[in-house]
C-alpha positions as CSV (number, residue, x, y, z in Angstrom):
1,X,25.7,-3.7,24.4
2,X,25.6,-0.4,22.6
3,X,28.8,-0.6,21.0
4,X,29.4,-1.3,17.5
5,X,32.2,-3.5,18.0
6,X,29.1,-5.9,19.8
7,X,27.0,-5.1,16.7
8,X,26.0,-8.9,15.2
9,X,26.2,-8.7,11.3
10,X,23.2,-11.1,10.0
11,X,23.1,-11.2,6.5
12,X,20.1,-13.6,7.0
13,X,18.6,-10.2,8.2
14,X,18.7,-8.7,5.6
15,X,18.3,-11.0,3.1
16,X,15.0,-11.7,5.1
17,X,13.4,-7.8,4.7
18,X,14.7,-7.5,1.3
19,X,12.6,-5.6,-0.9
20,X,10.3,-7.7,-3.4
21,X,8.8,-6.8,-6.6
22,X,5.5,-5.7,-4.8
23,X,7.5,-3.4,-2.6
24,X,9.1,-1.6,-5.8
25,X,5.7,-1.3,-7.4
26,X,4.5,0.1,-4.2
27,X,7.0,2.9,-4.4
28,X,6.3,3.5,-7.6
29,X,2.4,3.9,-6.6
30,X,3.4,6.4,-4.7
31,X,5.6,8.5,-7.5
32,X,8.8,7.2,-6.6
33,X,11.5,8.1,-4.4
34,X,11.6,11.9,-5.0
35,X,7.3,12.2,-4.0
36,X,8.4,10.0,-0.7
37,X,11.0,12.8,-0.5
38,X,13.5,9.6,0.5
39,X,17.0,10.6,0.7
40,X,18.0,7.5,-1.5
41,X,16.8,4.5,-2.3
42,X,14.5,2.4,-0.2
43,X,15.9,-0.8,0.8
44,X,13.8,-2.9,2.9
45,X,10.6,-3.4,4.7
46,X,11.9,-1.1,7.9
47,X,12.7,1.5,4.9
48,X,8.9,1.4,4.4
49,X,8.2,1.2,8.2
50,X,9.9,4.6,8.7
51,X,8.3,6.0,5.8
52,X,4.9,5.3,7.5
53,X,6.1,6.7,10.9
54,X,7.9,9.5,9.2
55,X,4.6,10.5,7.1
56,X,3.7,10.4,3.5
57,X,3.6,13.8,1.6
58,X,-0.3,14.3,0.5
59,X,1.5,14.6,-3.0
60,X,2.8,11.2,-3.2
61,X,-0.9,10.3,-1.8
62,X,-2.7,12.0,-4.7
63,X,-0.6,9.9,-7.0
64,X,-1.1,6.6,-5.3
65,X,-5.2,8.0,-6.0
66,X,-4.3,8.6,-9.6
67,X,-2.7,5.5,-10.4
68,X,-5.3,3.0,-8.7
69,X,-7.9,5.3,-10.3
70,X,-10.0,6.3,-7.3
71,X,-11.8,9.1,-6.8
72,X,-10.7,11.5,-3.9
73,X,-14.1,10.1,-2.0
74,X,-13.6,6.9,-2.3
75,X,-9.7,7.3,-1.0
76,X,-10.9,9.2,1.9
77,X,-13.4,6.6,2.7
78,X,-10.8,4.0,2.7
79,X,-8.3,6.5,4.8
80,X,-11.4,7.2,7.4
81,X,-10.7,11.3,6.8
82,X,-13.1,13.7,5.3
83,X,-12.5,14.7,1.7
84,X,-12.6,17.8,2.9
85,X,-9.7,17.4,5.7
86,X,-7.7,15.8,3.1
87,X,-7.9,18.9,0.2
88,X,-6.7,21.1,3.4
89,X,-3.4,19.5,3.2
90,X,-0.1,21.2,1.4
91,X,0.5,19.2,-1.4
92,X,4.3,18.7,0.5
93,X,2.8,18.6,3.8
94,X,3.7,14.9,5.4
95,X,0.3,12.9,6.6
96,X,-0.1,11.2,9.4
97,X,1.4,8.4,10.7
98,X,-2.0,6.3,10.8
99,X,-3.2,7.6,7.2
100,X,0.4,6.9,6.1
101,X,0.0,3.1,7.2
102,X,-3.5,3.0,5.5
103,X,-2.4,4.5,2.6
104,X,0.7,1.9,2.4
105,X,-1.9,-1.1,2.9
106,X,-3.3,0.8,-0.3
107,X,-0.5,0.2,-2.5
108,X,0.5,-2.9,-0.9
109,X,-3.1,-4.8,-2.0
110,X,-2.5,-3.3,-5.4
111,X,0.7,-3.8,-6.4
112,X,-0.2,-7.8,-5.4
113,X,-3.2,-7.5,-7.2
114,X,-1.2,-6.4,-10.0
115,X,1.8,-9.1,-9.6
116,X,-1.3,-12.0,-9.5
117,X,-3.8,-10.7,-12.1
118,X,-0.9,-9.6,-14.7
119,X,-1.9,-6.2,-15.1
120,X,-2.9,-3.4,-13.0
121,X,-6.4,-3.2,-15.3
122,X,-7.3,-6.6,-14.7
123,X,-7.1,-5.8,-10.8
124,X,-9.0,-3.1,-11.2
125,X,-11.7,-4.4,-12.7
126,X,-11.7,-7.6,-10.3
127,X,-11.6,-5.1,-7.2
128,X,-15.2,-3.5,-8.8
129,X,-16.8,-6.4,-9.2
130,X,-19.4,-8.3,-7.1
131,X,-18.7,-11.7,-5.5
132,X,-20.2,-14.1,-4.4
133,X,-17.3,-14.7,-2.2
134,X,-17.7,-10.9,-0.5
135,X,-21.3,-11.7,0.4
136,X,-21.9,-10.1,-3.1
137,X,-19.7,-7.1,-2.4
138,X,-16.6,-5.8,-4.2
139,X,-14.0,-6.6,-2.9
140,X,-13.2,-2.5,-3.0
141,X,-16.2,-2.2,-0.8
142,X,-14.4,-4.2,1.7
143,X,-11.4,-1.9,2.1
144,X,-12.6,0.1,5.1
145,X,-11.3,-2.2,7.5
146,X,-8.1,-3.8,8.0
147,X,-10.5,-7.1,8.1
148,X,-11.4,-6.5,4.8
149,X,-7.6,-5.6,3.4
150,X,-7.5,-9.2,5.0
151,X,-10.4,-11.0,3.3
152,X,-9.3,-9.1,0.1
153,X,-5.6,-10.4,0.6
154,X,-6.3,-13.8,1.2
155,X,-8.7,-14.1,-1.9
156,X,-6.1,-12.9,-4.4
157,X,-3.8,-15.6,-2.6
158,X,-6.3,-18.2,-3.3
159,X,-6.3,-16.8,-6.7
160,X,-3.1,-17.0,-7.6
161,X,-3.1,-20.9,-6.6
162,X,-5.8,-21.5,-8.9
163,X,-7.8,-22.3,-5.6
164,X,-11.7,-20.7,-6.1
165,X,-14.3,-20.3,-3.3
C-alpha cells in the first residue's frame, strides 16, 4: 500500500493538526522560521514534531531564553544540562532531540500563558509568583518535570475558565 495512487486524502487530517495561534507564537519564541533554519513555513503539529527530532539550533534557543526572560541558569535547569554544556554549543549547532522537546514544552506553556493572561508580562509575573495552589511554589519552580509542565498547564486552563483552586 505504498503507492500514491492508494494514498487517502483526509482533509479532516489536516484540518485536525492545523497550526493555532499558540503554535505561531511558539515559532516566533523561537526567532522565527529563519533561527529554526525551516525551509518554509511550518504547517502543522508534525512540522513541529520534526523540528524536535531534527534539533533546534542553540541560536533559536537563546532567543526562546531572551524572550521569556530567563536567565541561562534557570533555562538549563529547566532543560536538565549544565550551563556550562550548553555555552559549549555553536550558536548554529542543532541540540538534541530530548532538549529540543523540552525546549518546545518551553514555548508551548508560554505562548498559552500568553493567549490566557493577555500579555506575555502578565504571564511572567504569574509564573514568579507563589501559590497556594503549587504548595506555595511558583509555578516556574515547577518546570523541571514534565509533571510540573502538567500541573502548570492545567492551572492556566482553570484560569482561563474563571475556575480558581
Amino acid at each position: 500500500m505504498s503507492d500514491n495512487s492508494q494514498k487517502l486524502n483526509e482533509p479532516f487530517a489536516e484540518y485536525a493538526t492545523a497550526l493555532n495561534d499558540s503554535t505561531y507564537h511558539l515559532v516566533a519564541f523561537f526567532g522565527g522560521i529563519g533561527a529554526l533554519k525551516l525551509n518554509s513555513n511550518v504547517l502543522s503539529d508534525f512540522d513541529i514534531l520534526e523540528l524536535t527530532r531534527r534539533g533546534i539550533p542553540k541560536k533559536a534557543m537563546l532567543s526562546l531564553v531572551n524572550k521569556i526572560s530567563l536567565t541561562l541558569q534557570e533555562f538549563s535547569n529547566i532543560m536538565h544540562i549544565s550551563e556550562r554544556t550548553f555555552q559549549r554549543f555553536q550558536d548554529d549547532s542543532l541540540i538534541k532531540t530530548e532538549y529540543a522537546e523540552k525546549a518546545v514544552e518551553l514555548a508551548r506553556l508560554y505562548a498559552r500563558g500568553e493567549e490566557v493572561f493577555g500579555s506575555l508580562d502578565k504571564f511572567k509575573r504569574w509564573m514568579k509568583t507563589p501559590s497556594h495552589v503549587f504548595k506555595d511554589q511558583t509555578p516556574f519552580d515547577l518546570l523541571d518535570s514534565s509533571i510540573g509542565f502538567d500541573l502548570v498547564l492545567k492551572e492556566i486552563g482553570r484560569i482561563e475558565y474563571g475556575i480558581f483552586s
